[in-house]
N, C-alpha and C positions, 0 to 999 in steps of 0.2 A: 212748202214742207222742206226741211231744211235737208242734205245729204243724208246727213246721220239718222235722221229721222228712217230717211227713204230706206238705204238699207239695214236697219233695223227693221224693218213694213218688210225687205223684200227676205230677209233671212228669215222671220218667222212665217212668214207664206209659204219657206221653202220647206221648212218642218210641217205643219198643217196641211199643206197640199202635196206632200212628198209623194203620195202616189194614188195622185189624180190623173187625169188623161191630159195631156196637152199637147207637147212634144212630142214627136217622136223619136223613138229610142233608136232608132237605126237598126232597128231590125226591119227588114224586107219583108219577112216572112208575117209580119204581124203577129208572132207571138209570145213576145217577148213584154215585159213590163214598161209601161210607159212612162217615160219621164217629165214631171213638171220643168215646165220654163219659169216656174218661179225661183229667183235668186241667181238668176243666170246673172254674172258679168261676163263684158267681155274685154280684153285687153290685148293686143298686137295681135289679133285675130284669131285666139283659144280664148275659148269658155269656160269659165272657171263658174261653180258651184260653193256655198256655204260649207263648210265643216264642222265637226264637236269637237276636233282637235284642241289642244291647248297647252301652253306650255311652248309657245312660240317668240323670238323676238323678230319684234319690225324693222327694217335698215334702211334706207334711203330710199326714197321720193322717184318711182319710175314716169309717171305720167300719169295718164287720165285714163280711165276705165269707163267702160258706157255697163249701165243698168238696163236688161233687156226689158221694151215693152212686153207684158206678160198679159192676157187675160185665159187662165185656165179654165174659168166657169165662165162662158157667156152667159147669159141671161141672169146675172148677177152683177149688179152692177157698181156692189162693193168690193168687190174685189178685184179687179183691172188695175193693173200698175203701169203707170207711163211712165214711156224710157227718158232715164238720167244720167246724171255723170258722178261721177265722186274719184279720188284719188285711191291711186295703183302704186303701192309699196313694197320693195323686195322683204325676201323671208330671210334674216341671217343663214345664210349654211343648206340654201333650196334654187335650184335652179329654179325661176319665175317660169318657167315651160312648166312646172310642176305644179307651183302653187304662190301664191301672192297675199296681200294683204288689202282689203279695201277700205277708205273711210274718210272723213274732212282730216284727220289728223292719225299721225301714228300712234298715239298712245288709246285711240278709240276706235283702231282698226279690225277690221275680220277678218279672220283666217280662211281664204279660196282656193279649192281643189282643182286642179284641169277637170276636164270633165272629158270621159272617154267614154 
């Protein structure tokens, strides 16, 4: 499967399984909404999330992003994502602590949230 493919597969998992059980949310208390691990990147160790945003430009070539291994449903065994790479792109006028762009290429890339 080729990057682009991959996240393409991992952004719509992140939509469809947005609020599945998998992750957790960081809440201690247990009751708080749970987060999928689908569409998690990670890049200089923040996690960044898919967005609907738009209306963004791509700017130069940070490095490499890893694609988190995901399985939100076990006992299905279409849908487990194993972890990948793809390229990590600044956002014109966004600190990359904020938010980045992921993809084989800039002009094919997705808009990714920190994830807090």
């Amino acid at each position: 499967m080729t990057t682009a493919r991959l996240v393409m597969t991992v952004a719509t998992l992140a939509v469809v399984l947005g609020g599945s059980s998998g992750c957790s949310s960081g809440d201690p208390s247990g009751g708080g909404a749970a987060v999928s691990c689908a569409g998690v990147v990670t890049f200089e160790s923040r996690d960044y999330l898919p967005t609907e945003k738009t209306g963004f430009t791509v700017g130069e070539r940070l490095g490499t992003a890893t694609i988190a291994e995901c399985d939100d449903t076990p006992g299905d065994p279409g849908v487990a994502i194993a972890e990948g790479t793809t390229g990590a792109y600044a956002i014109d006028g966004v600190d990359p602590a904020e938010a980045i762009a992921v993809g084989d290429s800039p002009g094919g890339a997705t808009l990714m949230d920190i994830l807090r």
